[in-house]
C-alpha positions as CSV (number, residue, x, y, z in Angstrom):
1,X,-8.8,16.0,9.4
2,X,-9.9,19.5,7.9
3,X,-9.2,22.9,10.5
4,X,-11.9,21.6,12.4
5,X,-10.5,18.4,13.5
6,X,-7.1,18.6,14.8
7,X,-5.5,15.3,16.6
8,X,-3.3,16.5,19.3
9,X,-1.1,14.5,19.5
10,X,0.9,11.5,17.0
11,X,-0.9,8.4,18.5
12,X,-4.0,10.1,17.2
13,X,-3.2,11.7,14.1
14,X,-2.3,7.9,13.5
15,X,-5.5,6.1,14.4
16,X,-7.1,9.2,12.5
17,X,-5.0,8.7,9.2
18,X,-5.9,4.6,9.4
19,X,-9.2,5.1,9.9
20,X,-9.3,7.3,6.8
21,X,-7.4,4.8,5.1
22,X,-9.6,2.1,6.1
23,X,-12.5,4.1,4.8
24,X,-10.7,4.5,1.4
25,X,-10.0,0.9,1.0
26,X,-13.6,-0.4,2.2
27,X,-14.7,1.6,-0.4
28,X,-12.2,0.1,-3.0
29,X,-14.2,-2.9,-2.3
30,X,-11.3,-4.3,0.7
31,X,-12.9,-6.0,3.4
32,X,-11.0,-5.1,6.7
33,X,-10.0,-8.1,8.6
34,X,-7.9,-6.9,11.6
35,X,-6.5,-3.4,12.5
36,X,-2.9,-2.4,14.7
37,X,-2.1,-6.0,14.9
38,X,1.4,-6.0,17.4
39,X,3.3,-9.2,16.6
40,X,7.1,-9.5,17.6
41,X,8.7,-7.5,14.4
42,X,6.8,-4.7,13.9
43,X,2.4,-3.6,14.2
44,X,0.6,-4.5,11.4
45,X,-1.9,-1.3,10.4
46,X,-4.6,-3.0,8.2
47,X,-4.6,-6.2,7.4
48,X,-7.6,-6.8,4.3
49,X,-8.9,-9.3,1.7
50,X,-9.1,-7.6,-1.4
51,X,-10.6,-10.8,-3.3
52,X,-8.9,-13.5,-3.6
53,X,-6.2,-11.4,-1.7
54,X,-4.5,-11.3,1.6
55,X,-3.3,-7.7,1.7
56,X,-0.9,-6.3,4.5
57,X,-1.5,-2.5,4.3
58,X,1.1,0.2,5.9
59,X,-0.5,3.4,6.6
60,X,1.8,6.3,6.1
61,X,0.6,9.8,6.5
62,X,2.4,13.1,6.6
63,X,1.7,16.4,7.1
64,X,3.9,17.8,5.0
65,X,7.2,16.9,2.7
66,X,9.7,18.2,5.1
67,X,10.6,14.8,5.8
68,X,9.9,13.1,2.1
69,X,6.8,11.8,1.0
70,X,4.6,9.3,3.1
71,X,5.4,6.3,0.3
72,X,8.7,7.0,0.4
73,X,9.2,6.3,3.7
74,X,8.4,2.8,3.7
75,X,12.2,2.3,3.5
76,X,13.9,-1.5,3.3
77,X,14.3,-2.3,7.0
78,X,10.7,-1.2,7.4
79,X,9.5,-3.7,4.7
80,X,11.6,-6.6,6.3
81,X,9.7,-5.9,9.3
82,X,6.7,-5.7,8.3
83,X,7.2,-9.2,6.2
84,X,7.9,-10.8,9.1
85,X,5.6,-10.1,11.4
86,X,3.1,-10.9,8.5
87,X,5.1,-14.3,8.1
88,X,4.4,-14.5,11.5
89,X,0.9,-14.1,11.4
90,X,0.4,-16.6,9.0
91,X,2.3,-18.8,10.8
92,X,-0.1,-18.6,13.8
93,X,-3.3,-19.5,11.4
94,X,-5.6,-16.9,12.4
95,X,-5.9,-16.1,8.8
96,X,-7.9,-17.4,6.6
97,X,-5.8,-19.2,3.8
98,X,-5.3,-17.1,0.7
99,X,-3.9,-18.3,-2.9
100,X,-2.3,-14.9,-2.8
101,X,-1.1,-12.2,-0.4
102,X,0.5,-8.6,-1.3
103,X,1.7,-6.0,0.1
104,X,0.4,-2.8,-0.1
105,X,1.2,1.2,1.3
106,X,-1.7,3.6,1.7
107,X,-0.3,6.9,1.8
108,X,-2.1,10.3,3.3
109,X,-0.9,13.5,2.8
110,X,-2.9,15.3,5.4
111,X,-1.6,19.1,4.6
112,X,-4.7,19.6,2.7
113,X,-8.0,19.6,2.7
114,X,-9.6,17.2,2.5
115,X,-6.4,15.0,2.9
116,X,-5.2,13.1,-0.4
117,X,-5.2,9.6,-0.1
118,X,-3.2,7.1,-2.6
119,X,-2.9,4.0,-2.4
120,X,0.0,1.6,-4.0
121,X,-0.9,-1.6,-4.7
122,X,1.6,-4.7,-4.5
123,X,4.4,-1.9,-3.3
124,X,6.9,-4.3,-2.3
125,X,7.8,-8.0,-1.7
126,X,8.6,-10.3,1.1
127,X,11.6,-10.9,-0.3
């Protein structure tokens, strides 16, 4: 996403910023299981076992702090979302069955290059 590769527009500056997050977490050792997953709360970016792990990843990226950092702007309603439409997910059993599953926020800040990419493990609960 350096000068030479400019999304036009948000949809795919999105798919752009998941698919570098994607990259970053394959090569973390997470193996992607679903992408963009549209359930009746909210989409569901990245879904991913990371071991023993079911991991529900929101990508956030920003191109700039004008607005607050990317992490940051996984505020409470967002997270309530999100665990529901995981809950639902798991409901409908097209996942395999886990001993664990976490919650995790990959966060891009794409107003350098090459754009930094962090990633916070377990960053809330489903509570």
């Amino acid at each position: 996403m350096g000068s030479d590769q400019k999304p036009r527009d948000t949809r795919a500056l999105g798919r752009a910023g998941e698919d570098l997050a994607c990259e970053f977490l394959q090569r973390a050792g997470f193996r992607i299981l679903a992408r963009n997953v549209h359930l009746r709360y909210a989409e569901l970016d990245v879904v991913a076992l990371d071991g023993p792990t079911l991991v529900f990843v929101e990508v956030r990226l920003r191109r700039g702090a004008r607005f607050g950092g990317a992490a940051e702007s996984v505020d409470l309603r967002k997270q309530r979302r999100i665990a529901a439409a995981a809950a639902e997910l798991l409901a409908s059993r097209r996942l395999p069955r886990m001993p664990r599953v976490r919650f995790d926020v990959v966060a891009i800040d794409a107003s350098c290059a090459p754009p930094r990419v962090s990633h916070h493990r377990d960053a809330f609960s489903a509570e």
